[in-house]
C-alpha positions in Angstrom: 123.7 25.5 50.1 121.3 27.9 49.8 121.5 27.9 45.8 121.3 23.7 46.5 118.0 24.2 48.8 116.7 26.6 45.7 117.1 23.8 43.1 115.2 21.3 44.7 112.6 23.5 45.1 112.1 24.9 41.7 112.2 20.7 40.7 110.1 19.8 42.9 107.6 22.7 41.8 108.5 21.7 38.1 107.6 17.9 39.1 104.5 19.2 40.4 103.3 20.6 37.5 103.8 18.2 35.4 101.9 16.1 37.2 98.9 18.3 37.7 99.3 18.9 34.0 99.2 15.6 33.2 96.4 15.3 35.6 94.5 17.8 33.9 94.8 16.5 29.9 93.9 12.9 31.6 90.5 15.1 32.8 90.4 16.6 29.4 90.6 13.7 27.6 87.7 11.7 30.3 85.5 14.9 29.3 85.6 14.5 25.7 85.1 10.6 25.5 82.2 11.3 27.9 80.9 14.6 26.0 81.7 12.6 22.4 79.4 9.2 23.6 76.6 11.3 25.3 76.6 13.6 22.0 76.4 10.7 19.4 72.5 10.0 20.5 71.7 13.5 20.8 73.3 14.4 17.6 71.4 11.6 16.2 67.8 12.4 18.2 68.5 15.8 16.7 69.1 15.3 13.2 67.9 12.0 11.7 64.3 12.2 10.0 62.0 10.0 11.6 61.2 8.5 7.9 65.5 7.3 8.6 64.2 6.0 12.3 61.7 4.4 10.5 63.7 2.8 7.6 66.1 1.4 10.0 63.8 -0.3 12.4 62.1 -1.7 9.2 65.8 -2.5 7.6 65.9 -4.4 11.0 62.5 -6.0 10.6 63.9 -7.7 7.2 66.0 -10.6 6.5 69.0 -9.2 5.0 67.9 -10.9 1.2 64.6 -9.2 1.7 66.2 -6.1 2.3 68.7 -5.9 -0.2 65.4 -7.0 -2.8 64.0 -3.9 -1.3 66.2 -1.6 -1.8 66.9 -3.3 -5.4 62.9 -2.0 -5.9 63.6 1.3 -4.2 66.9 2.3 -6.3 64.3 0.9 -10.2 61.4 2.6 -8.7 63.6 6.2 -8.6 64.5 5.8 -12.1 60.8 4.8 -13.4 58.0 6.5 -14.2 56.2 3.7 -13.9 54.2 3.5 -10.2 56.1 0.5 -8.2 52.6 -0.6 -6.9 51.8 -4.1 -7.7 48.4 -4.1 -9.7 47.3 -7.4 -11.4 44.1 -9.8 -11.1 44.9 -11.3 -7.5 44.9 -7.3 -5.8 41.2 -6.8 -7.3 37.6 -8.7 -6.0 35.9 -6.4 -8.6 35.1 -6.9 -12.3 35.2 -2.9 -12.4 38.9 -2.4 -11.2 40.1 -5.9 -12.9 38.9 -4.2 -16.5 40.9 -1.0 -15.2 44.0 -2.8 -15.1 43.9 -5.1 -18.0 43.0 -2.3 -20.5 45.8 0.2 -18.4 48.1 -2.7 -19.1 47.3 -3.2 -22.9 47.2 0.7 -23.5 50.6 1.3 -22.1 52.0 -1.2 -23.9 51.0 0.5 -27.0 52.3 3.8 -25.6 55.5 1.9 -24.9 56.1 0.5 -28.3 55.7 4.0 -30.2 58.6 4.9 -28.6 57.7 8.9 -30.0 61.0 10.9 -29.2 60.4 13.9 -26.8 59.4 17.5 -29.0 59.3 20.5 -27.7 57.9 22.1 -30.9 54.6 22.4 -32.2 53.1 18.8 -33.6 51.6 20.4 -36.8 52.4 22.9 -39.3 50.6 26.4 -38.9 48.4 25.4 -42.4 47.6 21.9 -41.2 46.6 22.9 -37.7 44.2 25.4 -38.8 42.0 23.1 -40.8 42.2 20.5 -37.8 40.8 23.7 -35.2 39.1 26.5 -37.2 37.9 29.8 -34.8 34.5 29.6 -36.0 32.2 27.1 -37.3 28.3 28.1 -38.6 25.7 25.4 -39.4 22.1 27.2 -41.0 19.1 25.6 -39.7 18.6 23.5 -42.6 22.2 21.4 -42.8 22.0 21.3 -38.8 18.9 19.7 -39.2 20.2 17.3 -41.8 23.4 16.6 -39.2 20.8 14.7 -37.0 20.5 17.7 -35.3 24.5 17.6 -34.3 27.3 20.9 -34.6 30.5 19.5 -34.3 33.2 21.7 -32.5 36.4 20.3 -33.7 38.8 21.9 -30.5 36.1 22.2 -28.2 35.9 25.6 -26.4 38.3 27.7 -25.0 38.4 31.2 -22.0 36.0 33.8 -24.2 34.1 31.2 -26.7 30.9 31.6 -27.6 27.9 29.4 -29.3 24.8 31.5 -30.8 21.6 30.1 -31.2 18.9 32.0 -33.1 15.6 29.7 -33.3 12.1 30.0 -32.4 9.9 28.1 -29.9 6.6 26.2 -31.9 3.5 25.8 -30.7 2.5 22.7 -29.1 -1.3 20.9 -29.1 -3.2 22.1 -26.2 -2.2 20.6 -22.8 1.0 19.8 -24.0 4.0 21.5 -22.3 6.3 23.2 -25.0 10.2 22.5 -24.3 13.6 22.2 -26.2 16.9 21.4 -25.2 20.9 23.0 -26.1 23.1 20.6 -24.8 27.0 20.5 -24.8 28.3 17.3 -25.5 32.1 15.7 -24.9 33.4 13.2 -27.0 32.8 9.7 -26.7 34.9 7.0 -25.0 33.8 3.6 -26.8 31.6 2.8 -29.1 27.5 1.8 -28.1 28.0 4.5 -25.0 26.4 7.9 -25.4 28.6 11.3 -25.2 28.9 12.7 -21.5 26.5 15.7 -21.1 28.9 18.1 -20.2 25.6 20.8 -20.3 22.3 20.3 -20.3 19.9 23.6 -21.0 16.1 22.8 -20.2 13.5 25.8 -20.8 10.0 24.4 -20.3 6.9 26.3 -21.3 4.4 25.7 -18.5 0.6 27.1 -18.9 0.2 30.5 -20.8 2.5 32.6 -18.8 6.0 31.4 -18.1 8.8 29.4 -19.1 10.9 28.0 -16.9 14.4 26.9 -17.6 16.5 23.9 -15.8 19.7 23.8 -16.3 22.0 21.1 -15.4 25.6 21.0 -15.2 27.1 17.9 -15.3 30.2 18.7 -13.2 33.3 16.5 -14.7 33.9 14.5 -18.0 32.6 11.1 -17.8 31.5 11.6 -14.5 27.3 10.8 -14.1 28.0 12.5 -10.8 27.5 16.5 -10.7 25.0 19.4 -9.5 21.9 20.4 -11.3 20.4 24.4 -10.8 16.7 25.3 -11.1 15.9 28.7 -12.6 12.3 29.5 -12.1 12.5 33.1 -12.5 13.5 34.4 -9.2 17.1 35.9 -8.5 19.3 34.6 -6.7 20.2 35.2 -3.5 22.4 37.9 -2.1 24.1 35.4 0.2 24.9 33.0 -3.1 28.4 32.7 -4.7 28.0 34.6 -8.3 30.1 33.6 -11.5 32.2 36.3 -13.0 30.1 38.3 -10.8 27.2 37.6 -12.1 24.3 35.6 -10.4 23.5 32.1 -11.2 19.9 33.2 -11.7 18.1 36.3 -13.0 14.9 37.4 -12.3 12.1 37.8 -15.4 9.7 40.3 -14.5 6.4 41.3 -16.9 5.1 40.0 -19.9 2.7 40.0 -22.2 -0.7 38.6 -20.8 -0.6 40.8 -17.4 -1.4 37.8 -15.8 2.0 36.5 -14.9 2.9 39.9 -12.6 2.5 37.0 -9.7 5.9 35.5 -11.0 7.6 38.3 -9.2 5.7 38.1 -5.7 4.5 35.4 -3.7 0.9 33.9 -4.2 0.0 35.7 -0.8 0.8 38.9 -1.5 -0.6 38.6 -5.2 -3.9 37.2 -3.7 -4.0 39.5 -1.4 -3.9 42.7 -3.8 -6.0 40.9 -6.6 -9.0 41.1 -3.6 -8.1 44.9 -2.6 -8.0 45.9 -5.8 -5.0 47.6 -7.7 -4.6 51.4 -8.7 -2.4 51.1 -11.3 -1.4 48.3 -13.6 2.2 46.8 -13.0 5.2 47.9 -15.9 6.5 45.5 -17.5 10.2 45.7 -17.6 11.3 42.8 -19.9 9.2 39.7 -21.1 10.4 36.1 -20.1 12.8 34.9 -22.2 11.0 32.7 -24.3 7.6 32.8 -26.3 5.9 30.7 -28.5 6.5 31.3 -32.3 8.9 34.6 -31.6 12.2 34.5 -32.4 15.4 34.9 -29.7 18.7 34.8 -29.9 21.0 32.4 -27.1 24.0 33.1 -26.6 26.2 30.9 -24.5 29.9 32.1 -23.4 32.7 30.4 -21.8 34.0 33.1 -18.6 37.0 32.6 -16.3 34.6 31.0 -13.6 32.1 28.8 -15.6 29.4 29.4 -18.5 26.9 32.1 -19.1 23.8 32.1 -20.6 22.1 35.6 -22.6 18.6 35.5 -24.1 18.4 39.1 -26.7 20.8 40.3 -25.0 20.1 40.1 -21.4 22.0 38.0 -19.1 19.9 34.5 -17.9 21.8 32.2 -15.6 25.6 31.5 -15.0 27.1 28.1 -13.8 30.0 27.2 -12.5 33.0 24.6 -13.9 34.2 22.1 -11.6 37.1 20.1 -11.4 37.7 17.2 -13.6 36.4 18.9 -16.8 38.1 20.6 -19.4 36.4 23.2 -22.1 38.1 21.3 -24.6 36.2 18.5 -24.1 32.9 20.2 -25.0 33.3 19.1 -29.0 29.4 18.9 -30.1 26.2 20.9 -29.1 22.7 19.5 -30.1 19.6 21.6 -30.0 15.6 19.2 -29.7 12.4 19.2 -28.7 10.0 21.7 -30.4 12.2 24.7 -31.6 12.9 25.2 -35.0 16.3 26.2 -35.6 17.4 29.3 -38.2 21.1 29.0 -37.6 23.9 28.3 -34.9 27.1 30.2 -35.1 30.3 29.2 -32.3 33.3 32.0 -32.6 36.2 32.8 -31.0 37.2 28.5 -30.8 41.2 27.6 -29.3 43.7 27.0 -32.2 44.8 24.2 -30.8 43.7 21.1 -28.6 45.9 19.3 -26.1 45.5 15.5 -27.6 46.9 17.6 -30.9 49.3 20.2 -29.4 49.7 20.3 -25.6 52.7 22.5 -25.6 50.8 25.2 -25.7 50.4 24.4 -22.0 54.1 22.7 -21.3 56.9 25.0 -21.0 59.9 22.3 -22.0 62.1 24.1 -19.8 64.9 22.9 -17.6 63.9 25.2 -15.0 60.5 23.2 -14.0 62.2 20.2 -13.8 61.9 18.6 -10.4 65.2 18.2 -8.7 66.7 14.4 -7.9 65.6 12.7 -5.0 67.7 12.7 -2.1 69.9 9.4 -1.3 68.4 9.3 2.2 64.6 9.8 3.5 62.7 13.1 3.2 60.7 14.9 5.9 57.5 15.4 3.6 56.7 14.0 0.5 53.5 15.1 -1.3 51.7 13.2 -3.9 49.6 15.1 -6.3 46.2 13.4 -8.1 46.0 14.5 -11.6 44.0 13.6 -15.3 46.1 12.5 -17.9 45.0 15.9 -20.2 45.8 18.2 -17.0 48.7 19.5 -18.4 47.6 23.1 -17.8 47.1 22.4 -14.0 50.2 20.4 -13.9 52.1 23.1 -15.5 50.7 26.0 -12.9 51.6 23.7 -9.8 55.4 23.5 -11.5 55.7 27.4 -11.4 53.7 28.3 -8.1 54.3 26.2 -5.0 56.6 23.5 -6.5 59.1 26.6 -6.4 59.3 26.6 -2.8 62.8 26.3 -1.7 62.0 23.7 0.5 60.7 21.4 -2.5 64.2 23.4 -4.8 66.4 21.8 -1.9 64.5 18.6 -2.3 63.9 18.8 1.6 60.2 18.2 0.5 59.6 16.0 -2.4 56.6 16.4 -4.9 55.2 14.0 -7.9 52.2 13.7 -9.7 49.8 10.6 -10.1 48.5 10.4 -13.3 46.2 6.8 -14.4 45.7 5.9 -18.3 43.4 8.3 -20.1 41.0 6.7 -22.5 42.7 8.6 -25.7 45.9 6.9 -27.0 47.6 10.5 -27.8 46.9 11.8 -24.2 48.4 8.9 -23.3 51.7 9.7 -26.0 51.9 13.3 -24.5 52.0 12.2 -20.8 54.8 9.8 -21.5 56.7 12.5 -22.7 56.1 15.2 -19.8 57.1 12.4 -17.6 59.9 12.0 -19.1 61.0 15.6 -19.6 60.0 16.7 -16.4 61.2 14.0 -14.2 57.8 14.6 -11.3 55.2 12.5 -12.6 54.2 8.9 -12.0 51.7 7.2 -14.1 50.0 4.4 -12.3 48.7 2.1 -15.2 44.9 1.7 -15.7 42.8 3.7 -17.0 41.1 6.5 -15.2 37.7 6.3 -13.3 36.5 8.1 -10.4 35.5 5.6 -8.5 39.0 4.1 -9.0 40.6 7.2 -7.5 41.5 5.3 -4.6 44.3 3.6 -5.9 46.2 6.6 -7.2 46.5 7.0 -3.6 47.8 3.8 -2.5 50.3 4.8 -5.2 51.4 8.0 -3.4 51.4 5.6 0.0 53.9 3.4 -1.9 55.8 6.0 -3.8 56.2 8.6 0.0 57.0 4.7 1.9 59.3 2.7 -0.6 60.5 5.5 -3.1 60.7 8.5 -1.0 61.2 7.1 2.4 59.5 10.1 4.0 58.2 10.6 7.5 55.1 12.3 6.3 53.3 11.6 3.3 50.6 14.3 2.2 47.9 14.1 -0.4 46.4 16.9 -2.7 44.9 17.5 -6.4 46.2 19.4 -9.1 44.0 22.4 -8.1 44.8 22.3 -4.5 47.8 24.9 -3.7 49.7 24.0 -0.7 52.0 26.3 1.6 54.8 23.5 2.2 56.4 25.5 5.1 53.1 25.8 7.1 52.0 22.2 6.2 55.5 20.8 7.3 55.0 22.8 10.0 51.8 20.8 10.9 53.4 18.0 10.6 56.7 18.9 12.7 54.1 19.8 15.3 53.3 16.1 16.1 54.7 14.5 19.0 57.6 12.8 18.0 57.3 8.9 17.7 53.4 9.6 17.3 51.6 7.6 14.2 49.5 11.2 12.8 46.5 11.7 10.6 46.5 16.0 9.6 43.5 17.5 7.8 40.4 19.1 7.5 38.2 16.1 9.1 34.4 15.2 8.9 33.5 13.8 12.3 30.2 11.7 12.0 29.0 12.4 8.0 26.5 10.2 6.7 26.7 8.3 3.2 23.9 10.2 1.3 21.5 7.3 -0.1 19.3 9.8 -2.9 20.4 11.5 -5.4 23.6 12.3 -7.7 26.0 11.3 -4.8 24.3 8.4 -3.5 26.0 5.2 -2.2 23.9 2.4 -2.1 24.2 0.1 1.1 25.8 -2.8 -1.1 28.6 -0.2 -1.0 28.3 1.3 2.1 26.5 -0.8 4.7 27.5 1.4 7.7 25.4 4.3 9.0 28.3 6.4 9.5 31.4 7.4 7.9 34.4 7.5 10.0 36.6 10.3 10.6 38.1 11.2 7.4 39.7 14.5 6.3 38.9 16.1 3.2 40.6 14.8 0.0 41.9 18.1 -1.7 45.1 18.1 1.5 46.0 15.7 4.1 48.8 14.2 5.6 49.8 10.8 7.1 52.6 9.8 9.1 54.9 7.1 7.1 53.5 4.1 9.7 50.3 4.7 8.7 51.2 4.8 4.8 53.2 1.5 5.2 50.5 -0.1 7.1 48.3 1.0 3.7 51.0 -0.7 1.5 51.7 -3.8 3.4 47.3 -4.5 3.4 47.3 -3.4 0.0 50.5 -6.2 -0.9 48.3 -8.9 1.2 45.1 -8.0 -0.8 43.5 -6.9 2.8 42.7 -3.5 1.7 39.0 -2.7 1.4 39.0 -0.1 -1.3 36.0 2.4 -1.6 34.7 4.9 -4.4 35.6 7.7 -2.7 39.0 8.1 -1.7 38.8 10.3 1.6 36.2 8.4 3.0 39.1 5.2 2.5 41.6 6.8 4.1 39.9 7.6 7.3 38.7 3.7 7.1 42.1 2.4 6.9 43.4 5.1 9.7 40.2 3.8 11.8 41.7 0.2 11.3 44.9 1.1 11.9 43.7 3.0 15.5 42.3 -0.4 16.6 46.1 -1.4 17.3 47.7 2.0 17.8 47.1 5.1 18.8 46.6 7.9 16.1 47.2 11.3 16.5 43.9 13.0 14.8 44.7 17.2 14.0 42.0 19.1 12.9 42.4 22.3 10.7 40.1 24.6 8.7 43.2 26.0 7.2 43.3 23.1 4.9 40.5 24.5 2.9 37.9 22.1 1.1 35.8 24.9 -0.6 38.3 27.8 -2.4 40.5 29.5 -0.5 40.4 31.4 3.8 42.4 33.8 5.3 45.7 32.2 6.3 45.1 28.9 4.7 47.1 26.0 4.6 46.0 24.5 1.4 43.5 26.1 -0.8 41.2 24.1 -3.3 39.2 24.6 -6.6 42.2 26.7 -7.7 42.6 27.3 -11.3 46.3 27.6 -13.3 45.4 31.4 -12.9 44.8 31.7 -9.6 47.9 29.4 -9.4 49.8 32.0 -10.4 48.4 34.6 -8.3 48.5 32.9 -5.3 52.2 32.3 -5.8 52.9 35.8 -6.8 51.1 37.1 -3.5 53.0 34.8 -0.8 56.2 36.1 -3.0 55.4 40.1 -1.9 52.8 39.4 0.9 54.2 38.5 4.5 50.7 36.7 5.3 48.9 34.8 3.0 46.2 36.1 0.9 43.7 34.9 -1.0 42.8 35.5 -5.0 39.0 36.1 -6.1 39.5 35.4 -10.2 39.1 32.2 -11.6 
């Protein structure tokens, strides 16, 4: 009975578990059908770019034959080189951009039909190559003269070349102010247009006592736009930037007449001790650098940071390069006015040029080729501006910053933007980097500043159709970027927020004098609106599609220079939606600060170094050589 009673209860304990344990895998199960649908949105929230977010609400936007024609583009546009940005006669109101297009269209056509398989070699034969780019060339007064006062330099210049000038100054009728001019010369583009100045050396002879040089330095090839620098015989400034470490302008003390000892003092002080009386004459430490019929010897040399200028031996002025211009494209001097000429002699000339033999910049190596885009959006994209015959700069981005393993990984994804340069074998040679190196894409008209702007509406296309990336950035080919801090920026945004990141100018004015004016046919406004400086900005993808779509409907008002556009399209695109505006000095517009974000007027050099020093460096750090 007992054993009986004991039975029951062990099944009735037995019954009772089951059932709780049944009770407790149908709780189990409840949790995970509750944990697995509250996890799909955060998983999602979590883990899908916002370029995805973006691509599916626009996927949504679509009717399904527009969308499938889209992605038709996208998938053509991956495999091209070719920019997918529509350019032809209806996008254009302006004579200026519709000549761009139709001669980009007919030039790489031509490029097209060569069809020149990729090399990888040298283009000429040692013998041949040396005849095309001899190291020195000499002309004696007599055969320059004959020239039409003209010295060809086959190669152009190169780092450490140097053109000597041994003449002498003539006397001029009294009155008259004696002057002569050395000018470097690029080549020209089209026949009845005159050779860019690429620099322009001005010493005057004014009165008895002192010459005065002006120098000008126009700053880019084919640009009229550059900075000019006055020499009038007093140093430069402590405070100034120096070239090579040397000063932009020296200081000529003495000469011959004794009169002139006011060139190194101000009028005050020399009328001052002309009334009291002097106890001693003043020494004379070196005569100005030009007299009347004496002879001197100019030397002009090519440094890391820009050009210098010796008279007999002593150091004259110094002057920067800029951006845009190449030494190679110095290929002529000229020497006028009232000089007469003995001899000119330019040494130590490159052994190649880049429209013969660019691989002496391109490393054809599989290592620098850009890795494949990724099937679905990217967080950052960044498009780079460059010149057709950049392939040094291009080169130095694709072994400094394009290393990043962010960009490796293709989490980040970077391209050039390269327009139609005016010389046909440029043209060749680009085709063929493209092609090699799988990160460039040539938008097709031929390059002109003030048609910059569309090089960015490119990178708007590519970062919006190609890329599908929830930020698109914009740099040059000398601007070096840290990608981590800049998607860092970027990541900093409040999510769902339309963002505009930069360095940006709150209330500039349009200059109306000068090299850099803009008349009011092209500017009518007062002010500028908030734009941030060209050399590194980002956009968030809204705002880039916003950019394409006006572009498409031929609402875009397009404007010389190409910041000052963007912040005009971000203004518009305020007027309906809210922008997020972050200001940064970190993305540097002059050289390179402490901690920078991007850095500017970088040479392939400093490239380099820059890379090398975030490599070993924990912080940032900049590099002084150029």
């Amino acid at each position: 009975m007992k054993r009986a009673r004991t039975g029951k209860v062990d099944s009735f304990f037995f019954s009772l578990c089951r059932q709780r344990s049944f009770q407790i895998l149908i709780v189990l199960a409840l949790f995970y059908v509750l944990l697995f649908t509250l996890e799909i949105p955060f998983v999602f929230k979590n883990t899908a770019t916002r370029s995805e977010r973006y691509a599916l609400e626009r996927q949504q936007q679509l009717q399904p034959s527009q969308s499938q024609a889209h992605e038709i583009t996208r998938r053509h546009n991956r495999r091209s080189i070719l920019s997918g940005l529509v350019l032809n006669d209806a996008a254009f109101d302006s004579e200026v951009y519709h000549s761009a297009y139709r001669d980009g269209k007919r030039v790489w056509e031509e490029v097209e039909s060569a069809k020149t398989p990729i090399q990888t070699g040298p283009v000429l034969k040692p013998e041949n190559r040396s005849n095309l780019c001899p190291r020195s060339v000499y002309v004696s007064g007599v055969d320059f003269v004959g020239n039409g006062s003209l010295m060809m330099i086959p190669c152009g210049l190169t780092l450490g070349s140097h053109v000597t000038v041994v003449g002498m100054p003539l006397g001029t009728p009294e009155g008259k102010k004696s002057q002569f001019i050395v000018e470097l010369l690029g080549l020209k583009t089209s026949e009845g247009e005159d050779p860019p100045r690429i620099l322009h050396f001005n010493p005057r002879l004014k009165g008895d006592w002192s010459w005065k040089p002006v120098i000008e330095l126009n700053t880019c090839y084919r640009m009229q736009w550059g900075t000019s620098l006055r020499c009038d015989g007093w140093k430069s400034r402590a405070d100034q930037d120096t070239v090579d470490g040397l000063v932009k302008c020296e200081k000529w003390i003495g000469g011959e007449s004794g009169d002139d000892r006011h060139a190194v003092e101000s009028k005050s002080e020399w009328w001052l001790k002309r009334l009291i009386g002097r106890t001693k004459r003043v020494t004379v430490d070196w005569p100005f650098p030009f007299n009347e019929n004496k002879l001197f010897v100019l030397t002009l040399s090519a440094g890391l940071e820009g050009y210098h200028i010796n008279v007999d031996g002593r150091h004259v002025a110094s002057f920067p390069y800029r951006t845009g211009f190449t030494l190679e494209d110095a290929t002529g001097l000229t020497v006028t006015g009232d000089i007469d000429v003995h001899s000119i002699f330019a040494a130590s000339l490159p052994s190649m040029h880049p429209r013969i033999s660019p691989q002496q910049y391109l490393e054809f190596s599989t290592r620098w080729r850009a890795p494949p885009l990724p099937e679905f959006g990217v967080e950052l994209f960044i498009g780079i501006l460059s010149a057709g015959n950049h392939f040094a700069e291009r080169m130095a981005v694709r072994k400094s910053w394009m290393q990043h393993s962010l960009i490796k990984s293709s989490e980040v994804v970077a391209r050039f933007f390269v327009a139609l340069h005016q010389r046909i074998e440029i043209n060749a040679e680009l085709k063929k980097e493209a092609e090699f190196f799988g990160d460039i894409v040539i938008v097709p008209y031929m390059d002109n500043y003030d048609l910059v702007v569309l090089k960015t509406v490119a990178i708007c296309e590519y970062g919006v159709h190609t890329a599908a990336a929830a930020y698109i950035m914009k740099g040059d080919d000398d601007t070096f970027v840290r990608v981590d801090a800049v998607l860092n920026e970027a990541r900093n945004v409040p999510d769902f927020m339309s963002a505009y990141i930069g360095n940006i100018n709150y209330h500039h004015k349009p200059l109306r004098h000068g090299k850099w004016a803009v008349t009011y046919e092209e500017w009518p406004e007062e002010d500028y609106p908030p734009y941030a400086n060209g050399p590194g900005y980002i956009l968030s993808y809204d705002i880039a599609q916003y950019i394409v779509s006006e572009f498409e409907k031929h609402k875009l008002r397009l404007f010389k220079m190409e910041d000052v556009s963007m912040g005009m399209w971000v203004e518009k695109f305020n007027s309906t939606k809210q922008v997020y505006y972050s200001h940064s000095l970190k993305f540097c517009q002059f050289g390179c600060i402490e901690g920078y974000y991007t850095a500017h007027y970088q040479s392939p050099r400093q490239m380099t170094c820059l890379w090398e020093k975030l490599q070993r460096q924990t912080s940032p750090q900049c590099c002084n050589m150029r």
